[in-house]
C-alpha positions as CSV (number, residue, x, y, z in Angstrom):
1,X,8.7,3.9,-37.1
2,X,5.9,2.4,-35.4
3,X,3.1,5.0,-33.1
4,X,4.6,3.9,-30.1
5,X,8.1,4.2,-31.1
6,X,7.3,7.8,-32.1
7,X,5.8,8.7,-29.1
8,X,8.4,7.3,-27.2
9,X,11.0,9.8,-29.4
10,X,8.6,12.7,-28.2
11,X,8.5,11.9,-24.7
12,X,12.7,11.5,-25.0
13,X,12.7,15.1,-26.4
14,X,10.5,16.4,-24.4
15,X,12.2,14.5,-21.5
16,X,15.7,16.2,-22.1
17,X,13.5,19.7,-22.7
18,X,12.5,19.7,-19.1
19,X,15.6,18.2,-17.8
20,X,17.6,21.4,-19.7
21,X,15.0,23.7,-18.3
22,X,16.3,26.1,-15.3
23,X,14.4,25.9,-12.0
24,X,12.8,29.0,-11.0
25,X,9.5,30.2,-9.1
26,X,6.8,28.0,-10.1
27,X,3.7,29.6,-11.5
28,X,0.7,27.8,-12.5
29,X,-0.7,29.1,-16.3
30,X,-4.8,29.6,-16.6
31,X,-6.5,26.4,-18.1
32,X,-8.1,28.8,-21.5
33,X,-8.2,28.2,-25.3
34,X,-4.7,28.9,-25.9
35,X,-1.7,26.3,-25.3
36,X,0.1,27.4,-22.3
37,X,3.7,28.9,-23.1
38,X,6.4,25.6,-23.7
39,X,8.8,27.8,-21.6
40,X,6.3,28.1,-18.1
41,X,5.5,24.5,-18.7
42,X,8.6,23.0,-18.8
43,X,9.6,24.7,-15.5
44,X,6.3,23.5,-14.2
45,X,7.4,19.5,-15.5
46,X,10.9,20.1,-13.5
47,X,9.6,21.3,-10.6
48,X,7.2,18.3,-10.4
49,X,10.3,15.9,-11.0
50,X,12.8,18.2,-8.3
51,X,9.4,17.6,-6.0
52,X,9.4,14.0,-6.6
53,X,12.9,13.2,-6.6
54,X,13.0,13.4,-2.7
55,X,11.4,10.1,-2.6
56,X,15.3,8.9,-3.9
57,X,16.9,10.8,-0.9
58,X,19.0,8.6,1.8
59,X,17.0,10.4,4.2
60,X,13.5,10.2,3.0
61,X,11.6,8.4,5.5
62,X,8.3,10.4,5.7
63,X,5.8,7.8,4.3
64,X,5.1,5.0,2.5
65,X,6.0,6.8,-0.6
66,X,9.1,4.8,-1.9
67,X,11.6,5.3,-4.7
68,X,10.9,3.3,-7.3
69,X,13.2,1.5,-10.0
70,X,13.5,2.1,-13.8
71,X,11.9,-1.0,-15.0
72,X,8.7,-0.4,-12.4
73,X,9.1,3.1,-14.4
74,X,9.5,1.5,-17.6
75,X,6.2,-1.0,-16.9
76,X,4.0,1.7,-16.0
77,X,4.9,3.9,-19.3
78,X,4.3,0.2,-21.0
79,X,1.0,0.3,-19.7
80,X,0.0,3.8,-20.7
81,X,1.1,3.2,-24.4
82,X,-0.5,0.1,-24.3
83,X,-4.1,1.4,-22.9
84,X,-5.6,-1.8,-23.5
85,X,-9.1,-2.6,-21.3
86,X,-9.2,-5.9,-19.5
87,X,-13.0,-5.8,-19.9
88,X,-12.7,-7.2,-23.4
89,X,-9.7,-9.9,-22.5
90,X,-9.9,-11.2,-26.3
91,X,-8.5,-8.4,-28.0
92,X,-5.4,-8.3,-25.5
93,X,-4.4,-11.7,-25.0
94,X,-1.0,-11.4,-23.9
95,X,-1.8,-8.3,-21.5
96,X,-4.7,-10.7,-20.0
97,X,-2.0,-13.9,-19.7
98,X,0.2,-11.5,-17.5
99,X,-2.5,-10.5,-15.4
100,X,-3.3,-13.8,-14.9
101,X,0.4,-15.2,-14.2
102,X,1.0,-12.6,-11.3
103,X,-2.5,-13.2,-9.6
104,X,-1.6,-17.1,-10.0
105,X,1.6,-16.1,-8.1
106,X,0.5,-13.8,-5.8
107,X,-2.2,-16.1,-4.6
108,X,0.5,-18.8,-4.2
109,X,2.4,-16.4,-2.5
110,X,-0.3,-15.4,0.1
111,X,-2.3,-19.1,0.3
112,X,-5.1,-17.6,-1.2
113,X,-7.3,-19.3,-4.1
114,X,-8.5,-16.1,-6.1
115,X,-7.6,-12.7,-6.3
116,X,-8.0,-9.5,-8.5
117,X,-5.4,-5.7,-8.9
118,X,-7.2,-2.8,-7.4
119,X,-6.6,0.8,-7.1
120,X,-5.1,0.9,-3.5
121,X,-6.3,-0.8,-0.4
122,X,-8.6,1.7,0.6
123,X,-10.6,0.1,-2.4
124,X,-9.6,-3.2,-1.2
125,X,-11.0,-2.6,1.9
126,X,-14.1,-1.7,0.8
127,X,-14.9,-4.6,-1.4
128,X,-13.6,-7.1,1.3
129,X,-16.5,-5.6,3.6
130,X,-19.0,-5.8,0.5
131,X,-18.3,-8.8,0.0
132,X,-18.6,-10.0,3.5
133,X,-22.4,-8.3,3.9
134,X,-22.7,-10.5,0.5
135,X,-21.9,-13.8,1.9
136,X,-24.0,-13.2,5.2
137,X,-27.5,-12.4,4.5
138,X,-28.8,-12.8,8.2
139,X,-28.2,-9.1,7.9
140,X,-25.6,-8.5,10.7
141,X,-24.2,-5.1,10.2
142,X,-21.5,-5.3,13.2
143,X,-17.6,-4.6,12.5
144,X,-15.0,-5.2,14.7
145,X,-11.4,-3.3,14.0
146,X,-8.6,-2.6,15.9
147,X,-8.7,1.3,17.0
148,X,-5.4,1.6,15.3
149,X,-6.9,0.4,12.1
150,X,-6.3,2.2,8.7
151,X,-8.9,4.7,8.6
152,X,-10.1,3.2,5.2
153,X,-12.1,0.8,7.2
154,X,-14.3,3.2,8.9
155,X,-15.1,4.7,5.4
156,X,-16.0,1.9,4.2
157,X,-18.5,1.0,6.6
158,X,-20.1,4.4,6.6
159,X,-20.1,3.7,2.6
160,X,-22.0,0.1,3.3
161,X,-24.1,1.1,6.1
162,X,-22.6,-1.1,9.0
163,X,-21.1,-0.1,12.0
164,X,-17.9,-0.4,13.1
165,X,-17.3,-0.5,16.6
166,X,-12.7,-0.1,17.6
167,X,-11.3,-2.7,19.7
168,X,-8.6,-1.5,22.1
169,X,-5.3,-2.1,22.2
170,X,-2.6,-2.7,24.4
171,X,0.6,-1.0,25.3
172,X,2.3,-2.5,22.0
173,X,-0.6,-1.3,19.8
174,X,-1.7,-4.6,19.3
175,X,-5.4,-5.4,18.8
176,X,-6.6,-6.6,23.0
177,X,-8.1,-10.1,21.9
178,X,-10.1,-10.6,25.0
179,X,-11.5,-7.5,24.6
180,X,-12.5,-8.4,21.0
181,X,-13.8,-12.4,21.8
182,X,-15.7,-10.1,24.6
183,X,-17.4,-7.9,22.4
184,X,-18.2,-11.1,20.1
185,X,-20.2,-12.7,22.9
186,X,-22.1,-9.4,23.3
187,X,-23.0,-9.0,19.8
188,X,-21.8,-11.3,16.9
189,X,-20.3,-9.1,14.0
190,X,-20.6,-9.6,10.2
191,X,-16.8,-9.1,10.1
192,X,-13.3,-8.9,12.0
193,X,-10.8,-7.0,10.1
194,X,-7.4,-7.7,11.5
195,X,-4.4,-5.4,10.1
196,X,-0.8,-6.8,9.4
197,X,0.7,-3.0,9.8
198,X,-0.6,-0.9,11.4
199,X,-0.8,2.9,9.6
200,X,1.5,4.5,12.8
201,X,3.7,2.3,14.3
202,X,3.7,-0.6,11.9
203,X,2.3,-3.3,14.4
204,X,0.8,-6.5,13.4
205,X,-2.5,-7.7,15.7
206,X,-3.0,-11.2,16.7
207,X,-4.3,-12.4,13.5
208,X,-4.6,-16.1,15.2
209,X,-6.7,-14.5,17.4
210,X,-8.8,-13.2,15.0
211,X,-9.3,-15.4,12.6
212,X,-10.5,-18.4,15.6
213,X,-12.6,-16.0,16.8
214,X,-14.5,-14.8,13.2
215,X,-14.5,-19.0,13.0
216,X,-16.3,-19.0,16.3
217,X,-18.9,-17.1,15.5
218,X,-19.3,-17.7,11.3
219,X,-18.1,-14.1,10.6
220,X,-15.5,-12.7,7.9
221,X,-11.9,-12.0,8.4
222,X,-10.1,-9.8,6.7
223,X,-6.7,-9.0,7.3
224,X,-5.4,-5.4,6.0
225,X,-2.1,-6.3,5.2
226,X,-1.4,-3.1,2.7
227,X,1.6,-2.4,4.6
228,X,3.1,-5.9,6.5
229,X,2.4,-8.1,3.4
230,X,5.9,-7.0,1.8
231,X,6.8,-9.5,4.4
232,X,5.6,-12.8,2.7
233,X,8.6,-13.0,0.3
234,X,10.9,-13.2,3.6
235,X,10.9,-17.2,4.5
236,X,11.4,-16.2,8.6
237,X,7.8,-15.0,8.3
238,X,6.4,-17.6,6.6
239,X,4.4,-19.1,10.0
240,X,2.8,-15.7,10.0
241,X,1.3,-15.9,6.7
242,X,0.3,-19.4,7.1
243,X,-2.0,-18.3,9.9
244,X,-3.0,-14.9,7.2
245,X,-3.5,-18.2,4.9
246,X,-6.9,-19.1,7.1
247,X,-8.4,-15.4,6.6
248,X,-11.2,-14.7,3.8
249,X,-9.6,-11.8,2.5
250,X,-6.1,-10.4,2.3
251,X,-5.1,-7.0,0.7
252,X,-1.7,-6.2,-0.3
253,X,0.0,-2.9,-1.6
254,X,3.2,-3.7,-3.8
255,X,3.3,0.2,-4.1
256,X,4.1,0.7,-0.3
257,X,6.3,-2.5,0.5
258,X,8.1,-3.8,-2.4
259,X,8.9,-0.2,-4.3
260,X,6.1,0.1,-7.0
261,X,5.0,3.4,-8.7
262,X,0.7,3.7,-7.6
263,X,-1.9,2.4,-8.1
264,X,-0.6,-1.2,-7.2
265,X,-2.8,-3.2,-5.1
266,X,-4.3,-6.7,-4.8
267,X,-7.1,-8.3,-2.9
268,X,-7.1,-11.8,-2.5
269,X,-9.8,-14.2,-1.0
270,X,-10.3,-17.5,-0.7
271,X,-14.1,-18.2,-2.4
272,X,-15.1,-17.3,-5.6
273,X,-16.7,-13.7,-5.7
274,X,-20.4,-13.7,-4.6
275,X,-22.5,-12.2,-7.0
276,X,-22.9,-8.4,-6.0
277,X,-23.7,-6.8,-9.2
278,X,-26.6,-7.6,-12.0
279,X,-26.5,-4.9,-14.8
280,X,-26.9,-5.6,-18.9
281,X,-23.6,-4.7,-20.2
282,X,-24.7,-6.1,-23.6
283,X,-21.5,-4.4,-25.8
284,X,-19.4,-6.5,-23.9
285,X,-18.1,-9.8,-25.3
286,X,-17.5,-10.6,-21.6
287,X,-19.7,-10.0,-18.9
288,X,-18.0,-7.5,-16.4
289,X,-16.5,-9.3,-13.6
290,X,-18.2,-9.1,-10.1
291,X,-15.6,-6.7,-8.4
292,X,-15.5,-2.8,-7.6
293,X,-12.9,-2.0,-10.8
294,X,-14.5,-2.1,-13.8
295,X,-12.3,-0.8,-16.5
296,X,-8.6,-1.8,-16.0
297,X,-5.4,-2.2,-18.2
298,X,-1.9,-2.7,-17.3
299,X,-1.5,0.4,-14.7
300,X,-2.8,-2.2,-11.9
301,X,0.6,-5.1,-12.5
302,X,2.7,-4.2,-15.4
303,X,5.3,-2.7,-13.5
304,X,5.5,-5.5,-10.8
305,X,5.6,-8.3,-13.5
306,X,8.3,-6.2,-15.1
307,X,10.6,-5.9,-12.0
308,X,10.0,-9.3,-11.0
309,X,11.2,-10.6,-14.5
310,X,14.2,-8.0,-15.0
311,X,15.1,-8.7,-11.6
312,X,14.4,-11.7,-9.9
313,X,12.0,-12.3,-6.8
314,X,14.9,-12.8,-4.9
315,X,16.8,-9.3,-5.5
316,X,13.4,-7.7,-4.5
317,X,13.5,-10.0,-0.6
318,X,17.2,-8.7,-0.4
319,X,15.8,-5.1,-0.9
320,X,13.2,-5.6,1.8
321,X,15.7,-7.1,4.0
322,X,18.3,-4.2,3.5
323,X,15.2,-1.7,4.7
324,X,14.4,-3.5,7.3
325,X,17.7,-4.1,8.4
326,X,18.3,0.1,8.6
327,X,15.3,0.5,10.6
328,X,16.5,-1.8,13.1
329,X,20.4,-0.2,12.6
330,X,18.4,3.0,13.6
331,X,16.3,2.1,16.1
332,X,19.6,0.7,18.1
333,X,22.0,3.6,17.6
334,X,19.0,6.2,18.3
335,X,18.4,4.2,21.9
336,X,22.6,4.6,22.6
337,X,23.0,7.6,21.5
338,X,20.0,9.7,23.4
339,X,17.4,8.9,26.0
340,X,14.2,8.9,23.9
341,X,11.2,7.1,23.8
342,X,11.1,4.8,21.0
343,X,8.4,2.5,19.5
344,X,9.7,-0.5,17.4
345,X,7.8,-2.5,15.0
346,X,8.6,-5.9,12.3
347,X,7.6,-3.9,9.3
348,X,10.5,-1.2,8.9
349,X,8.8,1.7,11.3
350,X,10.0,3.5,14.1
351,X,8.6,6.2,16.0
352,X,10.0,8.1,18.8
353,X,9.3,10.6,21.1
354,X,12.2,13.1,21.4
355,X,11.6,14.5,24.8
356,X,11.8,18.7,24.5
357,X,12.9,18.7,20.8
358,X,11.5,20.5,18.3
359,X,11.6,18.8,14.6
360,X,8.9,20.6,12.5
361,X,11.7,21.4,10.4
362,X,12.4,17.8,9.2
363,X,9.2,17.2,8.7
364,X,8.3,19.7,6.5
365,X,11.5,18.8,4.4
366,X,10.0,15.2,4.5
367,X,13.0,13.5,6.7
368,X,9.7,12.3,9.4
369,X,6.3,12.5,9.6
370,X,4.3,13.4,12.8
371,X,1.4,11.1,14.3
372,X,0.2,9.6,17.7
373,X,0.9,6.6,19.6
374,X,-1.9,6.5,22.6
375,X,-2.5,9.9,22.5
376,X,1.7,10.7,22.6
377,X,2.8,13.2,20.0
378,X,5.1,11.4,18.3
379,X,7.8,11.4,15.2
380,X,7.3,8.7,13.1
381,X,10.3,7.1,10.4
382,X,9.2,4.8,7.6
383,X,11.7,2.9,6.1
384,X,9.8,1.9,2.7
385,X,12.4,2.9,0.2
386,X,15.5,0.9,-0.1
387,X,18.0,3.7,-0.9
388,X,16.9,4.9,2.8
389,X,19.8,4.5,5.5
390,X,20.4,4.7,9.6
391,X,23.3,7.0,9.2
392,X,21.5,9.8,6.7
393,X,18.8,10.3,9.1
394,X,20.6,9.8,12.4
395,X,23.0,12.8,10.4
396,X,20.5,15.1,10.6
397,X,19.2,14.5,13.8
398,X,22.0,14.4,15.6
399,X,22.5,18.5,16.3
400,X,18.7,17.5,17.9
401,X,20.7,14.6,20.7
């Protein structure tokens, strides 16, 4: 039996262990000298798997936390007995070839001509404003953002040491595009960072907009599209993403929108990475690439390739069709069946404002989440998983109507 067929009959054992175990009171054991007791543990292990089993519910609508599929499970366990490190390509050809394959289609995908995996767009984000101050030395330090924009962006700006300075929207939560091309003739920026869904209500700015307008004045677009990119398999958005096409950088997360286990994220660009990094990394074979991950394996794309092979590209649009299709089944029935406010977006969110009702309840079981829409307490459904449904959640909130 080979080492990775062994450990694969351990983790089965160990599996069924768990699964055998009775759930009870959870009580963490001290970290010490000693192993822990198997019998404390394993009730630990299934109380971690009853807390993320919710993420499978018909009614799980919380966040952007989705169920994910046995073969996505079965690439990310791949890439943990693998453990390979991308920094030395040569010793792990075929795991480099794969990498390669899925950033070839990806960048078809999004009209991009290079791109790299990253831990989450947060990261992505980041970089895409590095690399902006990198291709503009006339040391502009300005950022222009959408005040609805993931709140990634403003970290990474107090990270870089530029400013970022929040566009209003308008009554849709769209991005206001003469206020932005009048804040460019004040004061040009270094970079306009448009988002294709937004964190709340799922809404997708101008991008055209945006992109003429970073043209105009020789700046760099980004488009944060960790959320909205899911959307480029679906052929009735393609004119959307051939505008995104025109952008400098794109970021995507396959972990929000098409059902992947984390961390599962990709930044794309259209020139080659600017120098940003000069360090002697003499034991490599390789020298390390110019991008914020260093050490990498298959954790990043593994499970993506995986589903895409076992499944087909076009049984993962029919999944993001069937989600988006119950969040618009939902939005409808909600608006006949009570007289709430409700915010609808393209991207499978919906947020409503329920008038004198009180639903802490649902959202500490996870059913919703709570956030605002211009400055409106609202409750806010995200349909990312494809297992979630109109009737479950309209179910539980109908002794609410």
């Amino acid at each position: 039996m080979t080492n990775s067929a062994s450990i694969l009959a351990e983790l089965q054992h160990y599996i069924d262990q768990i699964l055998a175990s009775e759930q009870a009171s959870v009580t963490l054991a001290a970290i010490d000298d000693h192993p822990a007791d198997n019998s404390n543990l394993l009730t630990i292990l299934n109380a971690l798997i009853i807390e993320g089993d919710r993420h499978h519910a018909d009614n799980w609508a919380a966040h952007m936390t989705p169920a994910i599929s046995c073969e996505s499970l079965l690439g990310q366990l791949i890439a943990g007995l693998h453990n390979g490190n991308l920094l030395s390509p040569q010793l792990y050809p075929t795991l480099a070839r794969i990498e390669q394959q899925i950033i070839d289609w990806l960048c078809q995908l999004f009209q991009q001509q290079h791109g790299h995996f990253i831990a989450g767009s947060s990261y992505a984000n980041l970089e895409a404003l590095w690399q902006a101050r990198q291709h503009h030395p006339d040391k502009r330090h300005i950022v222009y953002a959408s005040e609805t924009a993931h709140y990634s962006i403003a970290k990474a700006c107090q990270i870089l040491d530029l400013e970022l300075r929040c566009i209003a929207t308008d009554k849709n939560g769209q991005l206001c595009p003469t206020i932005l091309q009048q804040a460019c003739e004040k004061q040009s920026p270094l970079a306009i960072v448009a988002t294709a869904g937004t964190p709340t209500l799922g809404i997708i700015d101008p991008l055209e907009d945006c992109i003429k307008l970073a043209q105009q004045y020789q700046a760099w677009c980004h488009i944060d599209a960790a959320w909205g990119g899911a959307l480029s398999l679906l052929p009735e958005y393609r004119p959307l993403f051939d505008i995104i096409s025109q952008a400098d950088s794109i970021c995507f997360d396959p972990h929000k929108g098409w059902h992947q286990p984390k961390p599962a994220s990709v930044l794309l660009y259209q020139r080659p990475l600017t120098p940003m990094l000069y360090a002697d990394a003499d034991y490599l074979q390789h020298p390390p690439v110019n991008s914020l991950p260093g050490s990498r394996g298959g954790e990043f794309f593994l499970p993506l390739w995986l589903t895409l092979m076992h499944s087909g590209v076009d049984s993962l649009r029919q999944q993001i069709r069937l989600r988006l299709d119950q969040a618009d089944q939902f939005a409808i029935q909600l608006k006949q069946r009570t007289d709430w406010q409700i915010y609808r977006s393209p991207t499978g969110i919906v947020c409503f404002h329920p008038n004198q009702a009180d639903l802490t309840d649902l959202v500490n079981k996870g059913i919703l989440s709570q956030a605002k829409v211009a400055g409106k307490d609202v409750y806010r459904l995200v349909f990312a998983s494809p297992n979630t449904t109109a009737n479950a959640i309209l179910t539980v909130l109908e002794p609410y109507f």
